[in-house]
Each structure stands twice: as C-alpha cells, then as structure tokens.
Backbone and ligand atoms as CSV (ligand in chain L), in Angstrom:
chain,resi,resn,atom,element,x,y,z
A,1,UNK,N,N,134.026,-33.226,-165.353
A,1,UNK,CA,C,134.873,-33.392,-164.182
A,1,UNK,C,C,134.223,-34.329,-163.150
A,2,UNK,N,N,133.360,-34.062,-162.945
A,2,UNK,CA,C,132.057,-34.981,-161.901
A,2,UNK,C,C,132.411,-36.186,-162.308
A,3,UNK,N,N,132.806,-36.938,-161.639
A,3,UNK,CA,C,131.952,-38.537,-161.717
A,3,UNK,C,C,130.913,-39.158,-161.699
A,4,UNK,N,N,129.718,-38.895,-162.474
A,4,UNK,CA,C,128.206,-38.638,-162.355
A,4,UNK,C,C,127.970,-40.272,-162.469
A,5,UNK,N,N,128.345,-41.133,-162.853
A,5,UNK,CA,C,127.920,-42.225,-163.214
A,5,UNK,C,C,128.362,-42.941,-162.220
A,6,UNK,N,N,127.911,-43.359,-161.334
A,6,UNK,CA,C,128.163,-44.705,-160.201
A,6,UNK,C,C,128.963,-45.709,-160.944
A,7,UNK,N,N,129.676,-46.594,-160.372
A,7,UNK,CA,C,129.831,-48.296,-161.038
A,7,UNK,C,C,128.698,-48.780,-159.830
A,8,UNK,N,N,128.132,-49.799,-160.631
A,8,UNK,CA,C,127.104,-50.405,-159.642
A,8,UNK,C,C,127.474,-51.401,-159.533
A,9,UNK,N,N,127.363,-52.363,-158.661
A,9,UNK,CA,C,127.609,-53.815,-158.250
A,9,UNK,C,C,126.516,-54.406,-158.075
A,10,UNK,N,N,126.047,-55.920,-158.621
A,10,UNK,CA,C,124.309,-56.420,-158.011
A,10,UNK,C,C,125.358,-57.137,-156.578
A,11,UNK,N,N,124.109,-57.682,-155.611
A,11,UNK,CA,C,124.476,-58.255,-154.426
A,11,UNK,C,C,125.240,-59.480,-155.022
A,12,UNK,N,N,124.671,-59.909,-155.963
A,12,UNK,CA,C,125.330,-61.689,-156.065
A,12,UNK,C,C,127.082,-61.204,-156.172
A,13,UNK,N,N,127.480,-60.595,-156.883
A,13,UNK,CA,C,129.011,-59.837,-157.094
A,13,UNK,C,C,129.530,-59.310,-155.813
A,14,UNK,N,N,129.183,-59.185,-155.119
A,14,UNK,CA,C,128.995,-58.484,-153.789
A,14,UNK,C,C,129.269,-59.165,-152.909
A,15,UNK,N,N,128.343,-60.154,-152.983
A,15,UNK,CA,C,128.680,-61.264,-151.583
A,15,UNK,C,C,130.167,-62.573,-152.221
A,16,UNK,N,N,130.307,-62.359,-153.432
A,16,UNK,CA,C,131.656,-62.921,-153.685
A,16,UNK,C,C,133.005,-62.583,-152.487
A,17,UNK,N,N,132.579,-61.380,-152.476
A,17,UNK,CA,C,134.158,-60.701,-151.645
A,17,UNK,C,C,133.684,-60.698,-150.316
A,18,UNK,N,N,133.522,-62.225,-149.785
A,18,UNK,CA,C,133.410,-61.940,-148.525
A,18,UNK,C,C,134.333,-62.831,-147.576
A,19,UNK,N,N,135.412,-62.458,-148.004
A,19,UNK,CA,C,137.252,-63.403,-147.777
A,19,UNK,C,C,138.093,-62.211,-147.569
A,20,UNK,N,N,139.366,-62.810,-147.023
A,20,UNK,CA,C,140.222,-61.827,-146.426
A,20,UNK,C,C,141.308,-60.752,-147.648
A,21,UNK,N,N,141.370,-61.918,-148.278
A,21,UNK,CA,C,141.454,-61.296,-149.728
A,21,UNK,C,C,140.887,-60.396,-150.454
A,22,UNK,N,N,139.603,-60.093,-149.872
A,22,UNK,CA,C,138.866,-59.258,-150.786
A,22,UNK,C,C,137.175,-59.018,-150.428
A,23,UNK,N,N,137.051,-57.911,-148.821
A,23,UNK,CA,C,136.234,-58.340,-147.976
A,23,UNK,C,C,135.471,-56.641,-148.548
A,24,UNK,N,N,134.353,-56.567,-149.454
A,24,UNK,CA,C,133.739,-55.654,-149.446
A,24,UNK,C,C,132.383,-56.026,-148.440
A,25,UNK,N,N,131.719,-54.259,-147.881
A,25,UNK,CA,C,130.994,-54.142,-147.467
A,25,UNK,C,C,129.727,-53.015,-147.721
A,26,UNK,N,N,128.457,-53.447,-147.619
A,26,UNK,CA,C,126.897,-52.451,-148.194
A,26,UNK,C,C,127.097,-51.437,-146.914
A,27,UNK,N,N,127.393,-49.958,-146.985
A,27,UNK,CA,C,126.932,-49.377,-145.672
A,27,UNK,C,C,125.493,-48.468,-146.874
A,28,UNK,N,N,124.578,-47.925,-146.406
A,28,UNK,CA,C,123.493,-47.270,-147.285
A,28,UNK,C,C,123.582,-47.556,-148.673
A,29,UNK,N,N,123.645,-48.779,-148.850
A,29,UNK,CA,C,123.551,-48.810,-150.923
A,29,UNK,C,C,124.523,-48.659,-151.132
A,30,UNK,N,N,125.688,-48.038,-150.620
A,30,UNK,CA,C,127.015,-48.019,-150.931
A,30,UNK,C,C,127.471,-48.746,-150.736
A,31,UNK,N,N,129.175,-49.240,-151.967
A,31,UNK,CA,C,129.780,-50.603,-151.617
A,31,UNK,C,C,131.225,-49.967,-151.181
A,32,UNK,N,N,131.488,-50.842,-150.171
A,32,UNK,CA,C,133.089,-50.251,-149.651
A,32,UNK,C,C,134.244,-51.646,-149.400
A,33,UNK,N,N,134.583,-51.182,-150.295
A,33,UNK,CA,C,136.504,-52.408,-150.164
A,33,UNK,C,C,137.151,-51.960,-149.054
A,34,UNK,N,N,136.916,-52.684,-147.876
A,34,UNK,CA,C,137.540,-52.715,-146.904
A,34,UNK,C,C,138.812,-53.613,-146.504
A,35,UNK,N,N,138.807,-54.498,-147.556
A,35,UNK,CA,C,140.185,-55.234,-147.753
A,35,UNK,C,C,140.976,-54.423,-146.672
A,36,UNK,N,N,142.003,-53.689,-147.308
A,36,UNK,CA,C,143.481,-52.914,-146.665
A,36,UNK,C,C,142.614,-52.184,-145.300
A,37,UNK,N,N,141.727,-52.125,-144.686
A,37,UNK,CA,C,141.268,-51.338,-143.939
A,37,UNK,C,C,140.738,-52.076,-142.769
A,38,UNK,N,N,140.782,-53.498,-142.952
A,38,UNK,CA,C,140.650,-54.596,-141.933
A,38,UNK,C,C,141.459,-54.534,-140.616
A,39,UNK,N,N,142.872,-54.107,-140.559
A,39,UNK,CA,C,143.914,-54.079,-139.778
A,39,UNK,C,C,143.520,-52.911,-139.213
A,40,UNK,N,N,143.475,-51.897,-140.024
A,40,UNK,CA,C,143.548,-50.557,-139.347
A,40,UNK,C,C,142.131,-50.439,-138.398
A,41,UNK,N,N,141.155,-50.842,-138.811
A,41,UNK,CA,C,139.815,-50.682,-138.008
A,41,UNK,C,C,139.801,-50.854,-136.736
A,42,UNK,N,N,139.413,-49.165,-135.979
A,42,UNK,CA,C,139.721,-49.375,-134.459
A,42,UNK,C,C,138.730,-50.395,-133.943
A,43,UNK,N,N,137.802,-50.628,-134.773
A,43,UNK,CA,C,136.684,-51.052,-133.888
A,43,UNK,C,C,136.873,-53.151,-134.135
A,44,UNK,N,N,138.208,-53.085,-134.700
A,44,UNK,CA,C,138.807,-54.752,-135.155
A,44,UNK,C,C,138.283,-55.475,-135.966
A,45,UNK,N,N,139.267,-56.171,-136.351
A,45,UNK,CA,C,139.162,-56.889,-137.834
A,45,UNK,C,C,137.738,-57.621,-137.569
A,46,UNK,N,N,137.497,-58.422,-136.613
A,46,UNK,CA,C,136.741,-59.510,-136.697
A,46,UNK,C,C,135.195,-58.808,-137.232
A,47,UNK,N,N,134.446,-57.537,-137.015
A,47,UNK,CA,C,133.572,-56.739,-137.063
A,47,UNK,C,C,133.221,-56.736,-138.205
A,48,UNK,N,N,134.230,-56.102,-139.456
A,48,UNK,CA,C,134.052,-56.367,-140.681
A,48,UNK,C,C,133.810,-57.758,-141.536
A,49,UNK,N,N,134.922,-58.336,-141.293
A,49,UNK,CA,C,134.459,-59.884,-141.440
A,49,UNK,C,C,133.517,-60.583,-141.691
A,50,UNK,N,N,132.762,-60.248,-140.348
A,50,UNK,CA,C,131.406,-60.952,-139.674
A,50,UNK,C,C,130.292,-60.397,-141.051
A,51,UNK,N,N,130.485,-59.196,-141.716
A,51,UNK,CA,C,129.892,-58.242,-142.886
A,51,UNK,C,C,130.025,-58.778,-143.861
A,52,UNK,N,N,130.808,-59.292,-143.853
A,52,UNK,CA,C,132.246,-59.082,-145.702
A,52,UNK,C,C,130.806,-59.992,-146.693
A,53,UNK,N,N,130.705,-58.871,-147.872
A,53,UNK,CA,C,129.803,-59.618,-148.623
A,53,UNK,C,C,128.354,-59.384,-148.650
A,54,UNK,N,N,127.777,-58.718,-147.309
A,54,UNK,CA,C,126.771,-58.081,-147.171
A,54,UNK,C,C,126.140,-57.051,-146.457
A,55,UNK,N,N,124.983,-56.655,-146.343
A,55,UNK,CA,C,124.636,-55.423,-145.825
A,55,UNK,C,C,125.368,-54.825,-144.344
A,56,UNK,N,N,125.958,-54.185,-143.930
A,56,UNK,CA,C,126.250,-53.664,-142.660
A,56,UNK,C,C,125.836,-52.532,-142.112
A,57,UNK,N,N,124.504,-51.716,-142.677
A,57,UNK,CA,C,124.163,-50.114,-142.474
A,57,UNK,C,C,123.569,-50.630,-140.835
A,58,UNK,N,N,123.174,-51.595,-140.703
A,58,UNK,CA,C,122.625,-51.815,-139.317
A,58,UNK,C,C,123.745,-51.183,-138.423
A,59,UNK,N,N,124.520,-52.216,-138.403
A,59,UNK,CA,C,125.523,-52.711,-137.664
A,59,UNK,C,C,126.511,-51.080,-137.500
A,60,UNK,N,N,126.719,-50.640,-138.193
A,60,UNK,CA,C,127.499,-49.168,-138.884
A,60,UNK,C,C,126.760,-48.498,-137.954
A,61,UNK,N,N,125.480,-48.033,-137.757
A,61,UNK,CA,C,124.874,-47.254,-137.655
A,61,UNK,C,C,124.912,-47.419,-135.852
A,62,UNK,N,N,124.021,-48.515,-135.430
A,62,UNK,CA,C,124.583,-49.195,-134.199
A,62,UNK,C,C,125.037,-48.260,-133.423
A,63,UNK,N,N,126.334,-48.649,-133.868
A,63,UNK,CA,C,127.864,-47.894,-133.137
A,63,UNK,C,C,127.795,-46.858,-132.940
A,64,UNK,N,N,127.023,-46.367,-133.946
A,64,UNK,CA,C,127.093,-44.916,-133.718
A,64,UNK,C,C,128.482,-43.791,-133.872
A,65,UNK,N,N,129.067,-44.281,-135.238
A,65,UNK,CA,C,130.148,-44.097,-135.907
A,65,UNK,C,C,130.405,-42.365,-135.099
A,66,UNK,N,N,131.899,-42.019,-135.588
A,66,UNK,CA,C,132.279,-40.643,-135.342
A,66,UNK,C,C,131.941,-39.992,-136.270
A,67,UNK,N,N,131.923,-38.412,-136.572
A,67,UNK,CA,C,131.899,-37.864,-138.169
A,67,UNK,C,C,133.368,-37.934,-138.859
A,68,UNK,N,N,134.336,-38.226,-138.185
A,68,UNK,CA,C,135.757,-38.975,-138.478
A,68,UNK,C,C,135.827,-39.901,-139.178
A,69,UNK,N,N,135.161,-41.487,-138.343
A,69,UNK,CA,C,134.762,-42.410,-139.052
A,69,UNK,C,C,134.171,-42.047,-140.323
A,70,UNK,N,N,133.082,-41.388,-140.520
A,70,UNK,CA,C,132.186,-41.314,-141.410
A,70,UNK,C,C,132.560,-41.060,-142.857
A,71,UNK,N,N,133.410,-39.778,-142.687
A,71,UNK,CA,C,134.928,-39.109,-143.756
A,71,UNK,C,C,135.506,-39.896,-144.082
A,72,UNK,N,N,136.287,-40.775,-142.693
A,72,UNK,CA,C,137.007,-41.706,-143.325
A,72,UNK,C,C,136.698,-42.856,-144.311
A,73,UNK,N,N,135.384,-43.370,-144.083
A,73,UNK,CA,C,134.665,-44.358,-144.704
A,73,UNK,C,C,134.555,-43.915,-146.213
A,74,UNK,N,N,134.325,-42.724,-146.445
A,74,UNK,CA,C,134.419,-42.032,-147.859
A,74,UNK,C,C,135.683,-42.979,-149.055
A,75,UNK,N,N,136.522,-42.941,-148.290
A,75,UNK,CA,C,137.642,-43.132,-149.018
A,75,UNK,C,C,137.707,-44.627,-149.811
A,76,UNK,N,N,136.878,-45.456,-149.170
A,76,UNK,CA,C,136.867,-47.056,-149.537
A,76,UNK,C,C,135.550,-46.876,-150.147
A,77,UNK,N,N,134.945,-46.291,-150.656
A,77,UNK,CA,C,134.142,-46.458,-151.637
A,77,UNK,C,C,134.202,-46.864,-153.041
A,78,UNK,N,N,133.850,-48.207,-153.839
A,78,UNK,CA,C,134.092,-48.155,-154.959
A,78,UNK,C,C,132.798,-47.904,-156.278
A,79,UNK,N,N,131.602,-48.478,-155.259
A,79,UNK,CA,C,130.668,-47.949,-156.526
A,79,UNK,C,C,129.016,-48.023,-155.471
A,80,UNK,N,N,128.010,-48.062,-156.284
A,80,UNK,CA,C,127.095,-48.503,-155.161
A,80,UNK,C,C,126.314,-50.014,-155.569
A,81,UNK,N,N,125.654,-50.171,-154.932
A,81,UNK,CA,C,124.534,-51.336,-155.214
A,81,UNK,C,C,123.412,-51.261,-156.123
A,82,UNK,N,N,123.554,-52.039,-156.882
A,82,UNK,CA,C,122.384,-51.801,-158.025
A,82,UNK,C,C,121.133,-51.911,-157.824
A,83,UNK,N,N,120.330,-50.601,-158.512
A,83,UNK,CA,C,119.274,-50.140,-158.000
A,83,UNK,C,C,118.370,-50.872,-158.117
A,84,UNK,N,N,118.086,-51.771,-158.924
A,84,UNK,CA,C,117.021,-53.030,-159.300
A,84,UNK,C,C,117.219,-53.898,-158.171
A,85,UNK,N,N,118.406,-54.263,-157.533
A,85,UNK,CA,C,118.203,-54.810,-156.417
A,85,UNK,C,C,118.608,-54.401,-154.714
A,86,UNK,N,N,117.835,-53.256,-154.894
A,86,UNK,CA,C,118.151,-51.879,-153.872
A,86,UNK,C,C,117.004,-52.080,-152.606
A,87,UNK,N,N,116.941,-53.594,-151.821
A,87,UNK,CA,C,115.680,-53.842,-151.414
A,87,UNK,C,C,116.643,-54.018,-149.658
A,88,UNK,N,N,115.963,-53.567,-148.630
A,88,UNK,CA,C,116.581,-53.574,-147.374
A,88,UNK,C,C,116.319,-55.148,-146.953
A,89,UNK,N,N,117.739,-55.744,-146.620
A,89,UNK,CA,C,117.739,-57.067,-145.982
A,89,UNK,C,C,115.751,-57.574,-144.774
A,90,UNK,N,N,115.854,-58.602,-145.441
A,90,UNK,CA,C,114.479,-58.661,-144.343
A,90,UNK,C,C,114.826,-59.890,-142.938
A,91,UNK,N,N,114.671,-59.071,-142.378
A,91,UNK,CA,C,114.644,-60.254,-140.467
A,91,UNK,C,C,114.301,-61.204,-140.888
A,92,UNK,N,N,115.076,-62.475,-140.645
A,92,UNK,CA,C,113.698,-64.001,-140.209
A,92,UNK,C,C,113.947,-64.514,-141.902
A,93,UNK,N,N,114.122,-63.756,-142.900
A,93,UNK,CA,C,113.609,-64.163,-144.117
A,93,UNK,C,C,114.316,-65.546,-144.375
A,94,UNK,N,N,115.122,-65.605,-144.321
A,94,UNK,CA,C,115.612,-67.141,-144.306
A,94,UNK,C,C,115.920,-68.052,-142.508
A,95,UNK,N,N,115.599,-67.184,-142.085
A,95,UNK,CA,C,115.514,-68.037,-140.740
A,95,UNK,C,C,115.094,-69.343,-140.157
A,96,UNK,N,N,113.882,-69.866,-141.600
A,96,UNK,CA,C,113.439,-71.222,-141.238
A,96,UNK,C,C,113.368,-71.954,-142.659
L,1,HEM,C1,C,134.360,-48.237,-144.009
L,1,HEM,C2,C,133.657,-48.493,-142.924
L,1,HEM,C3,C,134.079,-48.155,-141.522
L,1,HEM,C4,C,134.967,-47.201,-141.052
L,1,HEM,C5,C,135.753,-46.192,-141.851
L,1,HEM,C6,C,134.999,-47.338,-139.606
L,1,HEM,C7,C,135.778,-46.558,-138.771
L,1,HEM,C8,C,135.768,-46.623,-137.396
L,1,HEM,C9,C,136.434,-45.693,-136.513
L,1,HEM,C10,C,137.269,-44.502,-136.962
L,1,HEM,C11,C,136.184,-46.084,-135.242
L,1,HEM,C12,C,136.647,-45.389,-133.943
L,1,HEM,C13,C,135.471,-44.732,-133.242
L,1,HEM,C14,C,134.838,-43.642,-134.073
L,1,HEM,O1,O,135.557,-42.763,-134.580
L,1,HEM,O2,O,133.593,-43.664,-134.233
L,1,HEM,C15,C,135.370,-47.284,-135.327
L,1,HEM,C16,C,134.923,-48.016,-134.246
L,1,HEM,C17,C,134.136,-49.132,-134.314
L,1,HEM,N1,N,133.570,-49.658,-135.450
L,1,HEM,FE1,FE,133.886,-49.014,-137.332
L,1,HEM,N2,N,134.186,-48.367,-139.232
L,1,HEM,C18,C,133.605,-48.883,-140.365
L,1,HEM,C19,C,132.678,-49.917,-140.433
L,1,HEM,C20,C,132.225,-50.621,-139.357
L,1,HEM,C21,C,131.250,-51.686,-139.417
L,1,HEM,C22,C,130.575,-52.161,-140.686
L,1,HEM,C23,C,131.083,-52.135,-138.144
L,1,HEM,C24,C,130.214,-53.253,-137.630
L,1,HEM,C25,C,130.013,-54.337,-138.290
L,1,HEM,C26,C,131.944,-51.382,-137.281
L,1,HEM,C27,C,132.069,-51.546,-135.922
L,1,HEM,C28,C,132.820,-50.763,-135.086
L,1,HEM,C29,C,132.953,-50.991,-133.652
L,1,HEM,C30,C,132.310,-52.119,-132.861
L,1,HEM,C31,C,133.768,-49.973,-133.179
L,1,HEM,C32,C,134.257,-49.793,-131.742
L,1,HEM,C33,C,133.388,-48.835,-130.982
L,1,HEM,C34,C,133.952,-48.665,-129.592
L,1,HEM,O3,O,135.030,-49.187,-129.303
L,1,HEM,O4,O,133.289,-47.988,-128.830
L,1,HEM,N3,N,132.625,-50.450,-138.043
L,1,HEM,N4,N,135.121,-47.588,-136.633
C-alpha cells in the first residue's frame, strides 16, 4: 500500500522546468510542480518563478511559511532529488 519508493529527479531534469509551462521547485530535497499553483500562491506568482528549476528551502523557510502552507505544499509533491546529487546549493560558487 505504501509508496516506499520515491521517483527521484537529478538537478539537471530539474532545472529544465523552470518556464511557465512547467515551473518545478527543491523545497528540502523534495521536488514540487508548482505549475497550476503559480496563480493561486498568496505569496504571488513572481516568487516561485524567481525558483522555478532550483533550490528554494532558503527562500520557503525565510517566510516563515504557515503549518497551512506547509500541508498544503504536500500536495504538489512529485518525487524527491536524487541522492547522489543531494549537496546544499553553495553562496558565491559561481559568483565570479
Ligand atoms: C509548494 C510550495 C508553497 C506553498 C504551498 C506556499 C503557500 C503559501 C501560503 C499558503 C501563503 C500564505 C501565508 C501562509 O499561510 O504562510 C504563502 C505566502 C508567501 N509565500 Fe509561499 N508557498 C510555497 C512556496 C513558496 C516559495 C518557494 C517562496 C519563495 C520563493 C514563497 C514565498 C511566499 C511569500 C513571499 C509569501 C507572502 C508572505 C506575506 O505576505 O507575509 N512561497 N505561501
């Protein structure tokens, strides 16, 4: 009954969907299709966007989401991030 097996996504697959068409986002290793959920987002489209394609646990966290939000976020989950490349974004790393 469990769904024990993740679908995993690597980042390179990941940062494909970072269009309005098809705007996933990393919150903790988790990947979330926020596509249809762009409009509805109280906190506005442009927020996700600015994400679409890569890590956002910063940014998520930040805010300092509701436990509403948090539930709700459940629902756009499609798989997580693959564990071989399960490494936290680094500051600066391409900065120069
Ligand atoms: C699936 C992921 C997400 C869900 C379900 C979600 C849901 C929500 C909800 C329900 C609110 C209303 C306030 C609250 O209940 O906390 C909110 C506000 C907000 N969210 Fe999100 N959010 C998500 C991801 C993000 C991300 C990744 C960012 C930043 C890049 C973001 C930025 C904001 C901002 C700026 C607000 C407005 C806060 C305010 O007006 O005080 N959200 N979000």
């Amino acid at each position: 009954m469990a769904d024990a097996v993740p679908t995993y996504y690597t980042l390179d697959e990941i940062q494909k969907h970072n269009n309005s068409k098809s705007t996933w986002i990393i919150i903790h290793n988790k990947v979330y299709d926020v596509s249809k959920f762009l409009e509805e987002h109280p906190g506005g489209e442009e927020v996700l966007r600015e994400q679409a394609g890569g890590d956002a646990t910063e940014t998520f966290e930040d805010i300092g989401h509701s436990t509403d939000a948090r539930n709700m976020s459940k629902d756009f989950i499609i798989g997580e991030l693959h564990p071989a490349i399960d490494k936290k974004p680094q500051p600066g790393i391409n900065g120069g």
